[in-house]
N, C-alpha and C positions, 0 to 999 in steps of 0.2 A: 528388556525394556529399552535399552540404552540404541538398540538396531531401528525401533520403533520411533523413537524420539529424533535422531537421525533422520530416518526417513521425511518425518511430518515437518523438517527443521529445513529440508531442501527444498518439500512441494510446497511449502508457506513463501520460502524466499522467489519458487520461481513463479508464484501466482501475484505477489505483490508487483516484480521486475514487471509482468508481464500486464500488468492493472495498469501500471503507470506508463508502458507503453501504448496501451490501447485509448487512456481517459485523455478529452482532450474540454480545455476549457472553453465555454461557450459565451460566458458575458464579455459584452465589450470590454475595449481597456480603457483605462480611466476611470471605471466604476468602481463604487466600493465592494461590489459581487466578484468583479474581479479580478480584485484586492485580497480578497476571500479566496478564492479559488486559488491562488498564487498561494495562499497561507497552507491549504490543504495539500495541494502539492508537495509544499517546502516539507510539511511536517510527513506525509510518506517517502520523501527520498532520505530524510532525515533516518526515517526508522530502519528504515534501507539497510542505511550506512553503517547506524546504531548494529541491528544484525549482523551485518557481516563480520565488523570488530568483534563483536562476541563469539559469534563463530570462531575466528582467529584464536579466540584465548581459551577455544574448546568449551565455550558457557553455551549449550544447546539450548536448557532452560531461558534463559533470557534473551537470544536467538531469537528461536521461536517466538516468544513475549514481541519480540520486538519487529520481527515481521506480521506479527496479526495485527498488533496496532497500528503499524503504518496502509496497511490494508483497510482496516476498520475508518480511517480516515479519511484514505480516496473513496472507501463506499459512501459512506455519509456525505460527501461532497458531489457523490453522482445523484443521492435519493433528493440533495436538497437541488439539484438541476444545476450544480454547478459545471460537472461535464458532460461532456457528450460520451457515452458509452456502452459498448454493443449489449444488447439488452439479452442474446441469447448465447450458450455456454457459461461456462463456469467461474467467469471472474468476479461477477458482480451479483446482486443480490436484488437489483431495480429491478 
């Protein structure tokens, strides 16, 4: 299990890296969309960073935890139309 977990612990980190490369915010500035859209970002580079420390201290478990939910963040800010992002492969879910 431990190979397994590993595995899912890398494809999560580089799907998230690679979501927050692709999502780009679409409401004006100055709005409070996005205001918002700055908040969902913040909080997936957050989880980001959160992941990789735990990586560091060999915690795969919350790792992982921690790149799906920064993931699950920038998704839910692409379905509410906060970004722009490619509608076809595997990053997103729109």
């Amino acid at each position: 299990m431990p190979a397994d977990l590993a595995e899912k612990t890398d494809r999560y980190e580089r799907l998230l890296a690679e979501a927050l490369d692709a999502a780009e915010p679409v409401p004006p500035e100055g709005t409070p969309l996005a205001d918002g859209a700055a908040e969902y970002e913040e909080m997936a580079r957050s989880y980001l960073e959160d992941g990789r420390h735990f990586r560091e201290q060999d915690d795969l478990v919350n790792a992982l935890a921690a790149f799906s939910y920064g993931h699950a963040w920038l998704d839910a800010g692409a379905r509410l139309g906060l970004f722009d992002v490619p509608t076809d492969g595997h990053l997103f879910t729109v």
